[in-house]
N, C-alpha and C positions, 0 to 999 in steps of 0.2 A: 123647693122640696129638699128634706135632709137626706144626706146619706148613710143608709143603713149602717147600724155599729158593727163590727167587727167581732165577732167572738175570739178570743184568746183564745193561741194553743197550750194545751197544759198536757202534762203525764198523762192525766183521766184520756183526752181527746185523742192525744197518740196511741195510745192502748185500743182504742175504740177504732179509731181508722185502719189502725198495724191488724186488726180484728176483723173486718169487717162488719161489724156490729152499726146499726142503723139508729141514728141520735139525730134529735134539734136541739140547738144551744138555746137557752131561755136566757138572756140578761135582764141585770134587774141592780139597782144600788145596794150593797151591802149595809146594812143596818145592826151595828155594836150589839150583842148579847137579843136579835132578834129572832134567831134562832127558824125554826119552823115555820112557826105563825109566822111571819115574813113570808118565807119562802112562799107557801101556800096563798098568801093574799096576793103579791105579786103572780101568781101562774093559774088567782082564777080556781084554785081546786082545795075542797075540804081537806085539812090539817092529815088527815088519818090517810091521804090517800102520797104526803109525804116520805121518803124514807129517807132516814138518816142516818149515817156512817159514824160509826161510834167505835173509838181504839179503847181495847182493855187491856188486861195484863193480866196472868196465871201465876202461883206462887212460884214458881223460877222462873218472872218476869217475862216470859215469851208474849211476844204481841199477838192479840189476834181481834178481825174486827165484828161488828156487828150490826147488821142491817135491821132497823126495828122501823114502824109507824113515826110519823112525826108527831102525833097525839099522844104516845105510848112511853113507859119507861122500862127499861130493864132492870131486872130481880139479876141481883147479883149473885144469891145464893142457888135459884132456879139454874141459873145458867153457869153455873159451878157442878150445878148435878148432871145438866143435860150435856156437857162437853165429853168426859166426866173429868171434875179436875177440885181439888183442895179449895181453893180461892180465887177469885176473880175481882178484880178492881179497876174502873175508870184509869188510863193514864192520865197523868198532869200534860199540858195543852203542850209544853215543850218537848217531852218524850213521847206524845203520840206525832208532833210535827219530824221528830229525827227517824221514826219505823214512819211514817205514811212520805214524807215529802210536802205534806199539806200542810195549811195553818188551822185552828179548829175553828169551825164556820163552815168550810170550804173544804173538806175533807170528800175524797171517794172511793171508793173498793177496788177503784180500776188505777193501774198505772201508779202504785204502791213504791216507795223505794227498796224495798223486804219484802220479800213472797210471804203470806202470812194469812192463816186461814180465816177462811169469812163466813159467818153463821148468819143465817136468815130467820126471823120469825117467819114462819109456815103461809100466815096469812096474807103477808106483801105477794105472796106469789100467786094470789090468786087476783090483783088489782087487775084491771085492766090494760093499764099502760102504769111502768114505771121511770 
């Protein structure tokens, strides 16, 4: 019989422990530009019931994240309105890795290297389990 893998501790997990906040670690092989659909085949669970941590940037560059469906994409201009703010743009995967601490794939809202505010589509919060 194998022995159980080990889940890593990361930022996310210390944040959650330092928290008391109630997690099961899912492992799974990371899959290059897999994105969601990965995520969601590996965990058994429809794409849309995904969320995914997405770093942006406002026009004086301030970081902030965003929690959307894994099925879903964000309107750049929508959420330019709803913040309220000029411009909103995707960071490039290297300046959201130096604000989050993460690599992008593996990005999460928790355990941030920047305190930096995090916007939710309304709908995730009505999932059952996130």
């Amino acid at each position: 019989m194998s022995k159980p893998e080990h889940a890593p501790e990361t930022p996310a997990t210390k944040f959650l422990k330092a928290n008391k906040v109630s997690f099961t670690p899912h492992l799974y092989a990371y899959e290059e530009h897999g994105g969601t659909r990965v995520s969601a085949r590996e965990l058994g669970v429809d794409e849309h019931a995904v969320v995914k941590t997405l770093v942006f940037e406002d026009e004086n560059a301030k970081p902030l994240i965003v929690l959307m469906h894994g099925d879903c994409k964000v309107s750049t201009k929508e959420l330019a309105r709803q913040i309220p703010c000029k411009k909103v743009e995707p960071c490039k995967p290297e300046v959201a890795n130096r604000h989050t601490g993460f690599l992008v794939g593996g990005t999460s809202p928790f355990g941030t290297k920047k305190a930096m505010p995090v916007f939710v589509e309304r709908s995730i919060l009505e999932l059952p389990l996130i």
